[in-house]
TILUMTOR-400033 format. One line per 5 residues: number of its first residue (from 0); their letters; for each residue y, x, z of C-alpha. Coordinates in pm, 1 decimal, always signed. Last residue first. Example, Ala and Ser with C-alpha at 12.3 -4.5 7.8 and 13.67 -1.06 7.14 Angstrom:
REM TILUMTOR-400033
1) SA) -106.0:+1367.0:+714.0  -450.0:+1230.0:+780.0;
//
This chain:
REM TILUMTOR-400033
528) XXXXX) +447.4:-8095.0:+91.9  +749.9:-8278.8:+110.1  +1049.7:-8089.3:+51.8  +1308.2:-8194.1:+316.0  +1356.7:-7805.7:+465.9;
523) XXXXX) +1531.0:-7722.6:+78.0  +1382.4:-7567.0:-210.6  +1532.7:-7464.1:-518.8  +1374.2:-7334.6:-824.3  +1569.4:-7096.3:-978.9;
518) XXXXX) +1462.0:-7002.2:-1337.2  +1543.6:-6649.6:-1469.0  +1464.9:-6595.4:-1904.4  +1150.8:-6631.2:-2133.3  +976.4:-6948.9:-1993.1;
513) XXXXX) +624.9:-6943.4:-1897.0  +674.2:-6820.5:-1526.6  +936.6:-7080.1:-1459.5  +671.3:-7350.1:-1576.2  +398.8:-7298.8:-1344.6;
508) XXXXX) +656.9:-7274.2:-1061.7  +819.6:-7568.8:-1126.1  +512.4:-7812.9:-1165.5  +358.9:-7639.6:-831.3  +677.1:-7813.7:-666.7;
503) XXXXX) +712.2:-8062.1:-867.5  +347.6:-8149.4:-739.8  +446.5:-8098.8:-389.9  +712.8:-8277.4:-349.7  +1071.1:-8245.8:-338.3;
498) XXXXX) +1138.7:-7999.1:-686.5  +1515.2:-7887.7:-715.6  +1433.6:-7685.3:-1078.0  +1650.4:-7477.6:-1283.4  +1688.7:-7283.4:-1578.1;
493) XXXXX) +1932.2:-6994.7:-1727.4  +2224.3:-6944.1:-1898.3  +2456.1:-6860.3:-1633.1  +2608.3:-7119.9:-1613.8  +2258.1:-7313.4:-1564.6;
488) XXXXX) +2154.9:-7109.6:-1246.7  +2526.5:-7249.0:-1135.0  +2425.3:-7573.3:-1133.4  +2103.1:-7535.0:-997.4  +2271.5:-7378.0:-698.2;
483) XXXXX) +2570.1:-7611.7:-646.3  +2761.5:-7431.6:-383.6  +2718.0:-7355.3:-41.9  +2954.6:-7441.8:+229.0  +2921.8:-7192.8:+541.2;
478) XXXXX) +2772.8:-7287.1:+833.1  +2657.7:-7000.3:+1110.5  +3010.8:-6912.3:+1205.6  +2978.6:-6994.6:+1552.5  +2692.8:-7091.8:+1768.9;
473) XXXXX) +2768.5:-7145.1:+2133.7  +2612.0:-6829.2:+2295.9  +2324.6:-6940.0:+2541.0  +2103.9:-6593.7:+2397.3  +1839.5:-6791.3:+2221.9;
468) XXXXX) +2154.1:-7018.8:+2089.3  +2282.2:-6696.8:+1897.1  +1938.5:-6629.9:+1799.5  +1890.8:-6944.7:+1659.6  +2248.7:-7000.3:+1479.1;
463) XXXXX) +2142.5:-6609.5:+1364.3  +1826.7:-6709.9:+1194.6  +1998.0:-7054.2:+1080.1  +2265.1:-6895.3:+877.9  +2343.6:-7247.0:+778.5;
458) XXXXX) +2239.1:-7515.2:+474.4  +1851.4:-7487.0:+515.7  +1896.0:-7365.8:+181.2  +1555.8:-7157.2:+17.2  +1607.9:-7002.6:-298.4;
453) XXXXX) +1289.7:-6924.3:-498.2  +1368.1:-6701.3:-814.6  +1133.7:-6738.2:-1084.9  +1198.3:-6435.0:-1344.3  +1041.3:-6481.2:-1666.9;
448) XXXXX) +1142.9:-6222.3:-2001.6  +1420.7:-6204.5:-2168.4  +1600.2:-5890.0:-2001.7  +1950.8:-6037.3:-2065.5  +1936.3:-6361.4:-1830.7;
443) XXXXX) +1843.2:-6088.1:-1518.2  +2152.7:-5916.6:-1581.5  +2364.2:-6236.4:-1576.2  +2145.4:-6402.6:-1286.0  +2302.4:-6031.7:-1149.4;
438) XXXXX) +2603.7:-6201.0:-999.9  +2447.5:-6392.9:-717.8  +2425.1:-6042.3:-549.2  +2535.6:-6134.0:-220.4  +2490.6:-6543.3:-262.7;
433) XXXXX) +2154.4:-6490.7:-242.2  +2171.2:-6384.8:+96.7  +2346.9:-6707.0:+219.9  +2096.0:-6944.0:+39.9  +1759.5:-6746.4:+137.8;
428) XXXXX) +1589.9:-6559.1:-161.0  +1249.0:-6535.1:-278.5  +1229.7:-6333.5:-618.5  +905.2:-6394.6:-828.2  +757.7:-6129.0:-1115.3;
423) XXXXX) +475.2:-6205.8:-1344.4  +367.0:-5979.6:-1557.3  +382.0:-5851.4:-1944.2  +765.1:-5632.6:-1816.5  +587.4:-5472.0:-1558.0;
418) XXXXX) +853.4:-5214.7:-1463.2  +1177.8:-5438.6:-1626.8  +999.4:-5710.1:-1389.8  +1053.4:-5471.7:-1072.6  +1403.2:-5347.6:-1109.3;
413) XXXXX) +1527.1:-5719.7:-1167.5  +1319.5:-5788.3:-906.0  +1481.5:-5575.2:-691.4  +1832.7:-5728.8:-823.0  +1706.6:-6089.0:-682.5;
408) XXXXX) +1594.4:-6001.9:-370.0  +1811.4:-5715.0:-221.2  +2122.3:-5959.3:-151.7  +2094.5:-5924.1:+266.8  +1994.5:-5556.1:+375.7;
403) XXXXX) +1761.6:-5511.9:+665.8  +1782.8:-5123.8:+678.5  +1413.3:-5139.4:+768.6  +1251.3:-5422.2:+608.0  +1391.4:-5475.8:+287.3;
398) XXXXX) +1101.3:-5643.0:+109.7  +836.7:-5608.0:-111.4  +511.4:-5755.8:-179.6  +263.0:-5600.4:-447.8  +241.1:-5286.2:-283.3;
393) XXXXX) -140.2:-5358.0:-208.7  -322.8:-5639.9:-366.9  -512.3:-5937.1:-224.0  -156.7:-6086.0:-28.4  -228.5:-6263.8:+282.0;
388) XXXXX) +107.7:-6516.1:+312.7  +104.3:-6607.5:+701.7  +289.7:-6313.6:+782.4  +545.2:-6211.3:+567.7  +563.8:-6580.2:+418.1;
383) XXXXX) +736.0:-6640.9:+812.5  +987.0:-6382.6:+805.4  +1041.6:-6423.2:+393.2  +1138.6:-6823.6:+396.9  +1370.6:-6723.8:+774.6;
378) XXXXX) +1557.3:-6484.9:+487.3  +1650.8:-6123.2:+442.9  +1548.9:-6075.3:+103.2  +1187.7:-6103.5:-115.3  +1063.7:-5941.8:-392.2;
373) XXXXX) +732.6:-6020.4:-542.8  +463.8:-5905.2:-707.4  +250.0:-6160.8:-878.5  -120.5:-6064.3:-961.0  -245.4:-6350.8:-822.0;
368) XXXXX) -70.1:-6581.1:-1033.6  +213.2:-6834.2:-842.4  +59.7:-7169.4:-733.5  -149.6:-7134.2:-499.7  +21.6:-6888.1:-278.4;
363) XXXXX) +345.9:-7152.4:-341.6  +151.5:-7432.8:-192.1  +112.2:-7196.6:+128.6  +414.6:-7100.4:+139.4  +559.7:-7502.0:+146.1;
358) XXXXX) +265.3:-7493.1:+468.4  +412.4:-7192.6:+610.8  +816.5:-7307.8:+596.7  +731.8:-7631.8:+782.5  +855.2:-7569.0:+1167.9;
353) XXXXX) +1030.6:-7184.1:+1216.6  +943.2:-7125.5:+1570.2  +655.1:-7343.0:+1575.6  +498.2:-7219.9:+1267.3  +491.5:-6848.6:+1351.9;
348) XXXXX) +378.8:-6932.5:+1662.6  +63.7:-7171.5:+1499.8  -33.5:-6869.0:+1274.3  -32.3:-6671.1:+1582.7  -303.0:-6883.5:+1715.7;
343) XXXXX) -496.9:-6919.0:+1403.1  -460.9:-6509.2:+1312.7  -605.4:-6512.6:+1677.8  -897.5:-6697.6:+1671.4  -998.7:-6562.0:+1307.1;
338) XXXXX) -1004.6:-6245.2:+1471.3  -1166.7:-6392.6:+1762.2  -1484.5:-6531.3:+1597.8  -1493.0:-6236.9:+1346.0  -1620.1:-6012.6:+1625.5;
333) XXXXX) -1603.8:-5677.2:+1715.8  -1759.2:-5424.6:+1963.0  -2024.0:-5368.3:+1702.9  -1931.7:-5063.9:+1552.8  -2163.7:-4926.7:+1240.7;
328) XXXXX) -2280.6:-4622.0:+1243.0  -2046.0:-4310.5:+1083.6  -2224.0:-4132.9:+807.1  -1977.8:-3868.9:+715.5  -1840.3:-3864.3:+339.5;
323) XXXXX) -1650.0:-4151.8:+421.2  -1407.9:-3975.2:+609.7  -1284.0:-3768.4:+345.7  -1206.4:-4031.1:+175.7  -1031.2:-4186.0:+464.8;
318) XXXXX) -811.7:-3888.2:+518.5  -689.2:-3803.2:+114.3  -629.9:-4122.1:+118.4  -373.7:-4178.2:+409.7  -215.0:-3831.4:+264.4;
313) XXXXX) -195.2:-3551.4:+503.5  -42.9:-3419.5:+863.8  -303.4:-3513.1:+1111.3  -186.2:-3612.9:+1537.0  -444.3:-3662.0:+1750.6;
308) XXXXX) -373.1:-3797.6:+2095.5  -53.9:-3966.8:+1921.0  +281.5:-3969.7:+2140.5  +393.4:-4321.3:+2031.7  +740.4:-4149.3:+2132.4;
303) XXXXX) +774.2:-3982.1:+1774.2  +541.4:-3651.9:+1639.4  +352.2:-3751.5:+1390.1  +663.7:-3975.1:+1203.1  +842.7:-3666.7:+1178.9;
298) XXXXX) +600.0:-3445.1:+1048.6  +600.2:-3675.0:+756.9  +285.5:-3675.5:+508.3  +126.0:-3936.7:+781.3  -207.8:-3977.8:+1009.5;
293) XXXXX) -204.3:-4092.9:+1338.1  -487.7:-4105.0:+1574.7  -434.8:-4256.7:+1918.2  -674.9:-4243.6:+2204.6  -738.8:-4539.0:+2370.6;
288) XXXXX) -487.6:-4785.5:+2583.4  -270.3:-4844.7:+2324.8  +6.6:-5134.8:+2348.3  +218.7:-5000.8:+2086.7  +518.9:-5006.9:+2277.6;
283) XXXXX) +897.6:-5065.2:+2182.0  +862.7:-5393.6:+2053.3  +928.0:-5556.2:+1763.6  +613.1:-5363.2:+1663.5  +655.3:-5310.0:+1216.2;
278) XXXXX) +1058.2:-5337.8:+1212.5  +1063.1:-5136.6:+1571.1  +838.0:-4850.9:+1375.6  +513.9:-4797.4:+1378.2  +600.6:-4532.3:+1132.5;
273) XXXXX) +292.2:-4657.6:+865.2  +58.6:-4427.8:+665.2  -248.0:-4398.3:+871.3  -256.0:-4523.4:+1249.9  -575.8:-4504.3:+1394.0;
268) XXXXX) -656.7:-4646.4:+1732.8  -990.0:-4618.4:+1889.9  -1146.7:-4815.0:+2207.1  -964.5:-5123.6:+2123.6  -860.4:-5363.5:+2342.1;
263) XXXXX) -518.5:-5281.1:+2433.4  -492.8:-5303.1:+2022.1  -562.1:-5677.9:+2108.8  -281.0:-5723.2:+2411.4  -51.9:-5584.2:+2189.7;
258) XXXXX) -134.0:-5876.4:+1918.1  +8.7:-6040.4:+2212.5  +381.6:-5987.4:+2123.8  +352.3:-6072.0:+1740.3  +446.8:-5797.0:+1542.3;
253) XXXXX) +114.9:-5670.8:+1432.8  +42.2:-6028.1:+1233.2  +37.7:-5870.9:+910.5  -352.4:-5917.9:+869.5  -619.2:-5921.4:+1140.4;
248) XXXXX) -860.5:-5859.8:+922.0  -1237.1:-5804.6:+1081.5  -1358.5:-6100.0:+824.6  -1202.5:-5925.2:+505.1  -1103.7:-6230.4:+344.8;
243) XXXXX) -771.5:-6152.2:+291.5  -903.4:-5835.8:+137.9  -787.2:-5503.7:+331.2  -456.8:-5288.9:+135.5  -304.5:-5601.6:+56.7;
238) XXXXX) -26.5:-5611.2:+316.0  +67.3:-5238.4:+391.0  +403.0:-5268.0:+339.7  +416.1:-5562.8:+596.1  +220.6:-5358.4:+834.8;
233) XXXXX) -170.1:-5423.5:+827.4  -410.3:-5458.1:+1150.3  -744.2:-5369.2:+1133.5  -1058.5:-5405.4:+1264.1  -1354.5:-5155.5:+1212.9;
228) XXXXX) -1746.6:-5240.5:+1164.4  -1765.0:-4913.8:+923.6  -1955.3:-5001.4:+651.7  -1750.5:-5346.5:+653.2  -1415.5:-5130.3:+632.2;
223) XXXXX) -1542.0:-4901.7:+397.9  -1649.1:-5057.4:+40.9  -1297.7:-5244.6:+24.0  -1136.2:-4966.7:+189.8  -1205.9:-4758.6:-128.7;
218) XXXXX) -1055.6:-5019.0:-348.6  -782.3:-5019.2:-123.4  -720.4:-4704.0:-102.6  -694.2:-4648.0:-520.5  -475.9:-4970.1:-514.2;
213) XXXXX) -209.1:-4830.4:-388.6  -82.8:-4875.0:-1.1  -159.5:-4573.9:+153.2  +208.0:-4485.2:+306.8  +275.6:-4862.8:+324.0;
208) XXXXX) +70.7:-4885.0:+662.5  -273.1:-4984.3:+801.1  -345.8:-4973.3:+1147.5  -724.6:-4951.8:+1213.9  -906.5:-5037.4:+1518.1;
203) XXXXX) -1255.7:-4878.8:+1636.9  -1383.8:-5121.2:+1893.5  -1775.6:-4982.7:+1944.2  -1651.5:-4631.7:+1994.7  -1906.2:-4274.2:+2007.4;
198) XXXXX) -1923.2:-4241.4:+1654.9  -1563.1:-4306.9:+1600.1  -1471.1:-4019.4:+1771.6  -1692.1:-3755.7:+1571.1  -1568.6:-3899.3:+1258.8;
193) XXXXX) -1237.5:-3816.0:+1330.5  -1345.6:-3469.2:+1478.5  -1496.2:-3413.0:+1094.4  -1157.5:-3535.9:+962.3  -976.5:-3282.9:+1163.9;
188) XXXXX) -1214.3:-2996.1:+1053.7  -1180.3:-3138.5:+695.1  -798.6:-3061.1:+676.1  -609.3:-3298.0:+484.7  -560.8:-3221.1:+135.8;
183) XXXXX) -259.0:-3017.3:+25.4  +15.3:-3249.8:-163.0  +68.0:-3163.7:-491.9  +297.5:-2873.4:-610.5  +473.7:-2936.0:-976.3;
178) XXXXX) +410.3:-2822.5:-1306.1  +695.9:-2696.1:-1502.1  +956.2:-2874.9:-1690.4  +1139.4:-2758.0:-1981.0  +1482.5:-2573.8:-1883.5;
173) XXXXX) +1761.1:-2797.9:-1930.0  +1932.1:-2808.5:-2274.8  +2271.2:-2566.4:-2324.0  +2553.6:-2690.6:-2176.1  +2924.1:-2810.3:-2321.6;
168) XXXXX) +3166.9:-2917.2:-2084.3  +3217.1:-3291.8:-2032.0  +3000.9:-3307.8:-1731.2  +3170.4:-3034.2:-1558.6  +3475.7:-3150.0:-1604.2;
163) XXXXX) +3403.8:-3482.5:-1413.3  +3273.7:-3345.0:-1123.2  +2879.6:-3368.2:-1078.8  +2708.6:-3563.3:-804.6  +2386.0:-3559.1:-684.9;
158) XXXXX) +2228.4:-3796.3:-449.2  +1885.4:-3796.3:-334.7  +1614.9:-4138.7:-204.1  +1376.3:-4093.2:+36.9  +975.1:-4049.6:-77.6;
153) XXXXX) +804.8:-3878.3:+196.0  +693.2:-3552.2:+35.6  +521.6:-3383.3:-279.2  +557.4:-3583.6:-583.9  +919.5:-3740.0:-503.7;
148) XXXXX) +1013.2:-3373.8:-350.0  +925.2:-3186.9:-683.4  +1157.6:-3497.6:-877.6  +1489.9:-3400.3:-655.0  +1416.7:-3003.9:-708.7;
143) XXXXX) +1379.6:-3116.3:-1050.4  +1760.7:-3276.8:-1046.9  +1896.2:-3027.7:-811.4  +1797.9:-2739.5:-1032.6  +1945.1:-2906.3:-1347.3;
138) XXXXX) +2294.8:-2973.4:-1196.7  +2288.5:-2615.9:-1029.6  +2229.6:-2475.4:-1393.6  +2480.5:-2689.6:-1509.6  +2719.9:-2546.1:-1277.7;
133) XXXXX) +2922.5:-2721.9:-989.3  +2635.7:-2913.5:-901.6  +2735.0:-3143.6:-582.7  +2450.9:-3214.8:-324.8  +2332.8:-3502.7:-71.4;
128) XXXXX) +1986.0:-3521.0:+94.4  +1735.8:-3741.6:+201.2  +2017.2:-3992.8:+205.0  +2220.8:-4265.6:+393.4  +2439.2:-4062.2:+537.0;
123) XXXXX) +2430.8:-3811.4:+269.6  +2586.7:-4020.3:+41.4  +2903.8:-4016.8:+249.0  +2944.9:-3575.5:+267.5  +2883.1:-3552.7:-107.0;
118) XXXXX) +3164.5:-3845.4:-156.1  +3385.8:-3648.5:+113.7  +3781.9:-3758.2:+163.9  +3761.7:-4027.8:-99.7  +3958.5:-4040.2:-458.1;
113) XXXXX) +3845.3:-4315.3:-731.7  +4208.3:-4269.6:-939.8  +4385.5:-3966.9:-804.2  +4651.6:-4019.6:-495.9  +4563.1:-3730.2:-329.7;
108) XXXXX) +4632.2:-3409.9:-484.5  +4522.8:-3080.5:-271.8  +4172.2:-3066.9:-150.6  +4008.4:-3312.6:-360.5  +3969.2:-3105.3:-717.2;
103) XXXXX) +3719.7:-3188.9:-1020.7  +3659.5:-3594.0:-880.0  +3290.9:-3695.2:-877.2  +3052.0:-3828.8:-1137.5  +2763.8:-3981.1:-992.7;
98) XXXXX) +2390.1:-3975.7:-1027.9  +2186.3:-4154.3:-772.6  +1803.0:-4064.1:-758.6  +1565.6:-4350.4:-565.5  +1205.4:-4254.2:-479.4;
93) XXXXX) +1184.0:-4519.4:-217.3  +1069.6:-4483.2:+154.8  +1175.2:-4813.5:+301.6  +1448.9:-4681.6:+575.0  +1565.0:-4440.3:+243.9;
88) XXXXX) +1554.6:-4714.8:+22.9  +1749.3:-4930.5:+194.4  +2012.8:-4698.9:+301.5  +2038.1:-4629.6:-81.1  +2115.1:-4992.8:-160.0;
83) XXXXX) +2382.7:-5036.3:+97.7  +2512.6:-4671.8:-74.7  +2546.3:-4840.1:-413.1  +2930.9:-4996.7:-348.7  +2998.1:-4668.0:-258.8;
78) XXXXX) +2867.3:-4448.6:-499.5  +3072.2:-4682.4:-743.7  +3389.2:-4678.2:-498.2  +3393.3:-4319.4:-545.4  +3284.3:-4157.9:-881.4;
73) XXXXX) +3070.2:-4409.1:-1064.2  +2747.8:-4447.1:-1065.8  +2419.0:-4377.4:-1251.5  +2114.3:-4525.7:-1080.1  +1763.8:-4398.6:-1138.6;
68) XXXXX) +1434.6:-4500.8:-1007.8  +1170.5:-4266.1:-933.3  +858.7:-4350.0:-1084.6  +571.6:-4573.3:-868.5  +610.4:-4846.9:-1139.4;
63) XXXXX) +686.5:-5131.2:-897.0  +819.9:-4967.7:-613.8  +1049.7:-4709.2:-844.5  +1206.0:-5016.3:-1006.2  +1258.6:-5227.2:-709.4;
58) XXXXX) +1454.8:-4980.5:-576.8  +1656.5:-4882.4:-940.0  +1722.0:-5253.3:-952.0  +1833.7:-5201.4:-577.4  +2033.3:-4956.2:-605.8;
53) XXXXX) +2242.1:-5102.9:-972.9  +2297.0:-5433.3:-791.6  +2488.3:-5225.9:-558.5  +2657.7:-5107.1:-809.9  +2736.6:-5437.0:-972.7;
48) XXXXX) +2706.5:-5630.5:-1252.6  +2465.7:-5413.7:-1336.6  +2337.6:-5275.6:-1689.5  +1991.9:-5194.5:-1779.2  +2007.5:-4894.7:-1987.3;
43) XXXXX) +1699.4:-4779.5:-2232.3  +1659.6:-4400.1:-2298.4  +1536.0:-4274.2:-2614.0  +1748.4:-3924.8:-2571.4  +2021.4:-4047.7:-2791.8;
38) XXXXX) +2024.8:-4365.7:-2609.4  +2139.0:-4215.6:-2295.4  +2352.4:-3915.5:-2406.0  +2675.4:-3999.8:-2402.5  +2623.3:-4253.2:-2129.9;
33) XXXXX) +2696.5:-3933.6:-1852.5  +2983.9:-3879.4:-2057.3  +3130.1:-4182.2:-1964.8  +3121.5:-4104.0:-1568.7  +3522.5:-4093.2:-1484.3;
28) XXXXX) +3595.0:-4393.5:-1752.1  +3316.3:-4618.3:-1630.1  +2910.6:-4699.8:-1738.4  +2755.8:-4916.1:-1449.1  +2436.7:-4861.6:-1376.1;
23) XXXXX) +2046.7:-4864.9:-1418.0  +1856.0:-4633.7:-1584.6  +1524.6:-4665.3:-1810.2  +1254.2:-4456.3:-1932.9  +1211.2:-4119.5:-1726.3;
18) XXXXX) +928.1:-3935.5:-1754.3  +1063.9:-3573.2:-1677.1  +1175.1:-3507.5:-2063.7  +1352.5:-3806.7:-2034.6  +1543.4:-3696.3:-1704.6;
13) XXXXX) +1660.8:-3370.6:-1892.9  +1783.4:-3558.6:-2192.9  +1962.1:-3791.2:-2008.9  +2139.6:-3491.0:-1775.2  +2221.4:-3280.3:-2134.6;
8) XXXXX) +2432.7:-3568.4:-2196.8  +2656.5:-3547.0:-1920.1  +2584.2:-3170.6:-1959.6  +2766.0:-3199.4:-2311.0  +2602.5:-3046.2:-2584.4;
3) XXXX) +2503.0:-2679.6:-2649.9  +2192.4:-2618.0:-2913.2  +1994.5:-2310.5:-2813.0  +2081.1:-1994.1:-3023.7;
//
């Protein structure tokens, strides 16, 4: 007879046996038995200060590693306080699994510690999808049903929650896993018309999203893109995917109003692996004037108001490999003279509407290691690095870009460095955002290993002051008193740096990513660079 042991603990051994190595959360009296199991199963437990802390290590986890991330939680407020985080990751396509307990009975006591109306019915606002197991068996289903969807669609994050009683009654193990579906490869017919098009263009353009961006594609568009005599534009998620120095790459600049006037341009348009969504455009337009190709694993995304000629349901790599079986001649209709024209020109907007932050990024590209990945939050710093900050590796900059959160920074690189714990890491953080999940310097002290975290105070909410101005509204609560940054870095335990120039500048960085604990290094708009 099989060996019966709580489910709570049952869960941990389940999610072990499916590859999982570490869990974020917050252990509490209604989801105890979920920890019951944890180290038992060989499991290692990162633990929040908060649950929203809790999301977004668990985001930054699953972009990092490419695993899901986990987050245990709480009944009620804890699936709460985490729900920011799992908006987040559900705008930004994240394999994210919450686990929460849940109250045994709702419909006729009120008044019980942790009650809400509809926990299953909240998640699922912010979810793919939102379930309660009321049997192990249901509990184990919805947990590989949750990992079959990671592997074979759009990654959003799940929520499953399991009442209390449940979780304390004894289970036998999960079933063993069983291999999973892959993703069907993109139909060569559609490929071969592909081909066909850009055979008769001269101004084939390229849009490059976060749906291809692993280092597999880019290695491949590395060998491609100058084969082909293609531009290409590359969403924020998709920075990385084309070398910097890629002389037909017109980088991250897609949101800039005229770089509609440029895709207007083009005789071919192919979209792979991006929404082309307001948070890619600001705008509502493309700009298009030739046929539109779009390829994406989401139906969804095929089918919105960008109203493709051509629309392919498949994996971005799956397409351009296929592609580069056919021998497609080389486009001339480009030239590197107005790329680089361009990428000057918008380099100069970007400078003028937020004066001095691209030349303090540019130090900071020099300084940090190439291979750094970094996290960044809601922050003018991150609006203008985002674009003038070429990265030479795919998914190696992150950021909240749909759901916009403020305080994702610092916990998703929590996530991220407990993924690649033998490389570098860097959180950039503005001075209000930071202050949302502040708290987790106490996390980030106890993983012993670097974490720079950049925190840039130009003392107000000055995006807001200057859209509030922008629309003649006298600007109101845009100053808030700030407290003593590098002070409190050092409460916590860890270091900090207020460099002014340039060389303390470089000095600080060089030496937060030697040290074996969080550093802040805080920059104001005086540095001198």
């Amino acid at each position: 007879m099989a060996e019966q042991k709580p489910l709570g603990a049952q869960i941990s051994h389940m999610l072990k046996s499916r590859g999982v190595d570490v869990i974020f959360g917050i252990p509490g009296v209604h989801n105890q038995e979920m920890y019951r199991g944890i180290e038992e199963a060989g499991i290692r437990h990162i633990l929040a200060r908060h649950e929203q802390g809790a999301g977004f290590m668990a985001d930054g986890y699953a972009r990092a590693s490419g695993k899901p991330g986990i987050a245990y939680l709480i009944t009620g407020p804890g699936l709460c306080n985490a729900m920011t985080a799992l908006g987040q990751a559900y705008s930004d396509s994240v394999s994210l699994l919450a686990i929460s307990s849940c109250l045994d009975e709702t419909a006729l006591y009120r008044g019980q510690l942790h009650q809400m109306l509809d926990q299953e019915g909240a998640a699922g606002t912010v979810c793919d999808w939102s379930e309660t197991a009321r049997t192990s068996q249901s509990a184990y289903g919805l947990i590989d049903r949750a990992f079959a969807e990671f592997d074979t669609k759009r990654n959003r994050p799940k929520s499953i929650t399991v009442p209390i009683s449940l979780l304390e009654d004894q289970a036998v193990e999960a079933p063993q896993p069983v291999s999973r579906a892959v993703d069907p490869d993109v139909s060569r017919m559609d490929v071969a018309h592909v081909a066909q098009l850009m055979e008769q263009v001269q101004r084939p353009l390229f849009i490059f999203g976060g749906g291809c961006a692993d280092a597999g594609t880019a290695d491949l568009l590395s060998e491609l893109m100058p084969i082909w005599g293609a531009a290409c534009f590359l969403t924020y998620a998709g920075d990385g995917l084309v070398a910097p120095e890629c002389s037909l790459n017109f980088g991250t600049y897609l949101g800039r109003p005229s770089s509609a006037d440029v895709i207007a341009s083009a005789d071919l348009v192919i979209a792979i692996g991006t929404e082309l969504a307001e948070v890619d455009l600001w705008r509502t337009e493309l700009g298009h004037q030739a046929p539109l190709i779009r390829v994406d694993i989401d139906p969804e995304v095929l089918s919105d108001h960008h109203r493709a000629d051509l629309q392919i349901l498949g994996d971005g790599h799956s397409f351009l490999y296929g592609l580069s079986q056919f021998d497609i001649p080389k486009a001339t209709g480009w030239t590197s003279q107005e790329v680089s024209a361009a990428k000057a020109a918008w380099r100069n907007e970007t400078d003028m509407e937020r004066p001095g932050i691209a030349a303090i990024c540019d130090v900071l590209r020099d300084a940090v290691p190439e291979d750094v990945m970094i996290f960044s939050d809601m922050t003018q710093f991150a609006y203008v690095a985002k674009e003038v900050w070429p990265m030479t590796k795919p998914g190696h900059w992150h950021h909240p870009t749909g759901f916009g959160t403020l305080g994702y920074a610092l916990p998703a690189a929590i996530g991220g460095a407990v993924a690649r714990p033998d490389q570098p890491t860097m959180a950039i953080a503005g001075d209000y955002g930071f202050q949302y999940t502040v708290q987790e310097l106490g996390a980030a002290m106890e993983l012993d290993q670097p974490l720079p975290i950049i925190v840039w105070d130009n003392g107000k909410l000055k995006e807001i002051e200057d859209s509030m101005r922008g629309a003649q509204i006298a600007p109101n609560a845009v100053i808030a008193r700030n407290p003593d940054f590098c002070a409190l870095a050092k409460a916590y335990g860890a270091e900090a740096y207020a460099p002014t120039t340039k060389d303390e500048l470089v000095s600080a960085v060089n030496d937060a990513f030697n040290l074996a604990k969080p550093a802040i290094i805080y920059i104001t708009s005086s540095i001198r660079v």
